[in-house]
C-alpha positions in Angstrom: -3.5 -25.9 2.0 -4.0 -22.5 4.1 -6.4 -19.9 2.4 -3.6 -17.6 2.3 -1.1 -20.4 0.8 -3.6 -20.3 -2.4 -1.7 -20.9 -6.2 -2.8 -19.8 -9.3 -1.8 -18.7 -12.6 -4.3 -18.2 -15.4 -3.8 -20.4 -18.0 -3.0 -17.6 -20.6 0.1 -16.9 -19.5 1.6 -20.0 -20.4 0.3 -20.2 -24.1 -0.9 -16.8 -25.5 1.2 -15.2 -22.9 4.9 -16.6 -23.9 4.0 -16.7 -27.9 3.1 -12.7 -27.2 6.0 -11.9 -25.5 4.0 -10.2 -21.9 4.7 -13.8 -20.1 7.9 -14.8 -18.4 8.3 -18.5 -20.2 10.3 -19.7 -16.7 7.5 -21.3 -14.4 10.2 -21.6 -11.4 10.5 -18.7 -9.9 13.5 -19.5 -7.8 15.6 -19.8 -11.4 15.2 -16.4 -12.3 18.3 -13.4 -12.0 16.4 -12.2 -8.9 19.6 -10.0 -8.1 19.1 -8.3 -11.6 15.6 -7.7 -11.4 15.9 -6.3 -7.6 18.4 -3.9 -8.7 16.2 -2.3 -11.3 12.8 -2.6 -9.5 11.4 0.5 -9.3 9.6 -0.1 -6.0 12.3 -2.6 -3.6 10.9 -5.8 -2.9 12.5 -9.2 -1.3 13.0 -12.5 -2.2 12.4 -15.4 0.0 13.4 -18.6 -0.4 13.9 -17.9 -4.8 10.5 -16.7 -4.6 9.6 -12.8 -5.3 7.4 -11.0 -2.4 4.6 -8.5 -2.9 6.1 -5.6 -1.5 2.8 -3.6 -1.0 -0.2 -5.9 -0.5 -1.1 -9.5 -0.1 -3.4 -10.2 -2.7 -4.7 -13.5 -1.0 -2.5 -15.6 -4.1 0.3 -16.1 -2.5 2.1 -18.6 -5.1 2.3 -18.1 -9.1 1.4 -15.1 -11.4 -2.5 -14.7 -11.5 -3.1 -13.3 -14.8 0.1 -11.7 -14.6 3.3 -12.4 -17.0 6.0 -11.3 -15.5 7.3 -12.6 -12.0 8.2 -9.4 -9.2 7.4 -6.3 -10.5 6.2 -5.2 -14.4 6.7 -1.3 -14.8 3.8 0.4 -16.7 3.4 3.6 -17.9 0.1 5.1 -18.0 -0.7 8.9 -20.0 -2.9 11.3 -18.0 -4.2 13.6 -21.1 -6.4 16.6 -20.1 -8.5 19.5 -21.7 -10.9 21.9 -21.2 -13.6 23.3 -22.6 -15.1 26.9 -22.7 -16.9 26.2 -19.6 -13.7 25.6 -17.8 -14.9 21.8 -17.5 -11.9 19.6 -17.7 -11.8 16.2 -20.0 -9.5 13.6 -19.4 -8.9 10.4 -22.2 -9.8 7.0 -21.3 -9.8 3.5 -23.2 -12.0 1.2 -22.5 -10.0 -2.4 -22.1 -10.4 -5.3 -24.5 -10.3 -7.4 -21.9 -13.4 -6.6 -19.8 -11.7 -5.2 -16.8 -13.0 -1.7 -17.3 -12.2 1.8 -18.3 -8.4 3.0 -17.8 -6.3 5.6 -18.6 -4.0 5.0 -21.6 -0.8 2.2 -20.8 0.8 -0.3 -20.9 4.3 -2.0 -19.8 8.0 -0.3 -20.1 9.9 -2.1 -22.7 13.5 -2.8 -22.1 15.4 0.0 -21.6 12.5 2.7 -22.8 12.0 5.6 -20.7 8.9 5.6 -18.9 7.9 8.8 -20.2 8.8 7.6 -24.1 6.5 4.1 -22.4 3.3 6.3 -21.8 3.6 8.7 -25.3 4.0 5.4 -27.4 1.1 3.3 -25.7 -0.7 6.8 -25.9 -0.4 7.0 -29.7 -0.8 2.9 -30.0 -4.0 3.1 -28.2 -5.8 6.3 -29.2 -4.0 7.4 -32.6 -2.9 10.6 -30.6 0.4 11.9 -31.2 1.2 15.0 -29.3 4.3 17.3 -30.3 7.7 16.9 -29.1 7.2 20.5 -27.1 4.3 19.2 -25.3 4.6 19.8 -21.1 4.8 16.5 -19.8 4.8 16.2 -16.2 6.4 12.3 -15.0 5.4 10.7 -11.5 6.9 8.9 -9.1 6.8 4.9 -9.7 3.9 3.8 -7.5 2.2 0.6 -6.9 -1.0 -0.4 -8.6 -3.8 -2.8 -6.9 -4.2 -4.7 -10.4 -7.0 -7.0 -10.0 -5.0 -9.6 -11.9 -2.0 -9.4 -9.6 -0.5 -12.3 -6.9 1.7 -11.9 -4.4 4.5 -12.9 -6.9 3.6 -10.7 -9.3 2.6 -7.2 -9.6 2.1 -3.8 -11.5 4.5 -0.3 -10.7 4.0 2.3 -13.3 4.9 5.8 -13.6 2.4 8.6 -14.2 2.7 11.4 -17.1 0.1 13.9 -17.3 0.0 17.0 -19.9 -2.9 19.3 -20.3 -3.5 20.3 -24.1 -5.1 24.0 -22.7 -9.1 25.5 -23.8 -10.9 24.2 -26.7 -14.0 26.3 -27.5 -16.1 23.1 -28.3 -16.2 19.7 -27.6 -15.6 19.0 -31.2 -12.5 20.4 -31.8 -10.8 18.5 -29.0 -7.9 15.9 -30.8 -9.2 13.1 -32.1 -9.3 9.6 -30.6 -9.9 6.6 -31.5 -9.5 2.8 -29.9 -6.9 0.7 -31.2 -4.5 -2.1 -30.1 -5.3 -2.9 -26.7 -8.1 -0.6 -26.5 -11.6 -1.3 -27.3 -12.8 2.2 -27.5 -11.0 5.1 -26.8 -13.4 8.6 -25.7 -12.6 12.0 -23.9 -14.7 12.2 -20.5 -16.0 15.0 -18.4 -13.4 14.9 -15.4 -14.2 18.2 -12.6 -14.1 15.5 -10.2 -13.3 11.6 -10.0 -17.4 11.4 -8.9 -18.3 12.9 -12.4 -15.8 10.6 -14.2 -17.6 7.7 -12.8 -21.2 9.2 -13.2 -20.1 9.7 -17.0 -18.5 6.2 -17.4 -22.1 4.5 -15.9 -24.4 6.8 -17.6 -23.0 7.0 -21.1 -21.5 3.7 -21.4 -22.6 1.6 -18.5 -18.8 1.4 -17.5 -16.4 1.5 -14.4 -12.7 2.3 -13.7 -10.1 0.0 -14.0 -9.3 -1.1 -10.2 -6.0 -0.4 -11.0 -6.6 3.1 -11.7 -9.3 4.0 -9.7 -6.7 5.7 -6.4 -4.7 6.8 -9.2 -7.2 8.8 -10.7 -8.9 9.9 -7.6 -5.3 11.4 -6.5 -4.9 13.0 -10.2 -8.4 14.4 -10.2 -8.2 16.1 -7.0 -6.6 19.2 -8.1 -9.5 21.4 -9.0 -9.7 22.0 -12.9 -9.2 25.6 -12.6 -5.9 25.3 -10.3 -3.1 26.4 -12.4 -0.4 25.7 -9.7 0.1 22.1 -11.2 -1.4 18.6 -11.0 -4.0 17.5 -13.5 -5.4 21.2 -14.2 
């Protein structure tokens, strides 16, 4: 077989995956609705020969789901949540993944017929215990393509972005509250200026990296200077 012909799908996502709901239980790809799922894709994609294609990158698994559920595209939503401090530093909230791949911003997939916006505040409130008020300034992004690590080139991530900044705390200590749950191992506010003193904080403090995923996402997010009020993640 040609390198780039390689096939694999971890063996999760036919046991834990279909009993939990995140797996597609169809192995064939070419029996799935693919006129269905192309017309709600967030990002277009084709479909050659039954079989979905990777419409941003080849990911050098060019057949099955990698550790991936869903075949074609799986929208996510992912919660950008910011603060300052009387220094003017801004804080952003990460969770540290249960399943090794690193620290990420708060997230997880779209259900059926959720808004992505509703998607990012629930996974926010599953995975940190914090629940923000219905009046708080949520700003939505464009669907964009994510480099997940577990991807193929039939299966891939698209989420959608919502940021809000929660404003100037006087201390540390009386920022909100968070805690890991669900999904999340841990669950910590991080010193943010810059993507460079994300990282520094995540390998000094807790020996940690970005979820690959995230890690252009964040970079992009953080490169609004903290004291810019003219939008972004100020």
């Amino acid at each position: 077989m040609n390198p780039t012909d390689r096939e694999y799908t971890h063996p999760d996502v036919f046991t834990i995956g279909v009993e939990q709901g995140w797996a597609d239980p169809e192995t064939d790809p070419t029996r799935i609705d693919w006129v269905t799922r192309q017309a709600s894709a967030a990002i277009p994609f084709q479909v050659i020969d039954g079989r979905p294609v990777n419409p941003c990158e080849q990911t050098g698994i060019r057949y099955g789901r990698n550790e991936l559920g869903h075949w074609g595209e799986a929208l996510a939503a992912d919660a950008l949540v910011t603060a300052k401090d009387s220094t003017g530093m801004r804080w952003i909230v990460l969770i540290e993944r249960s399943d090794g791949h690193g620290w990420a911003l708060p997230g997880g997939h779209v259900d059926p017929g959720e808004n992505p916006a509703d998607a990012a505040r629930r996974e926010l409130r599953e995975e940190t215990g914090l629940q923000l008020t219905d009046d708080a300034d949520w700003q939505i992004s464009a669907p964009r393509y994510v480099p997940d690590p577990r991807a193929s080139d039939e299966a891939w991530m698209v989420t959608v972005l919502a940021t809000v900044n929660l404003g100037t705390y006087d201390a540390l200590w009386e920022f909100p509250p968070v805690n890991g749950n669900d999904d999340a191992a841990a669950a910590e506010w991080l010193p943010a200026n810059t993507y460079d003193d994300l990282m520094a904080a995540l390998h000094t403090f807790y020996d940690g990296e970005v979820f690959p995923a995230h890690r252009q996402m964040l970079t992009d997010a953080l490169a609004t200077p903290a004291n810019d009020t003219t939008g972004g993640a100020a």
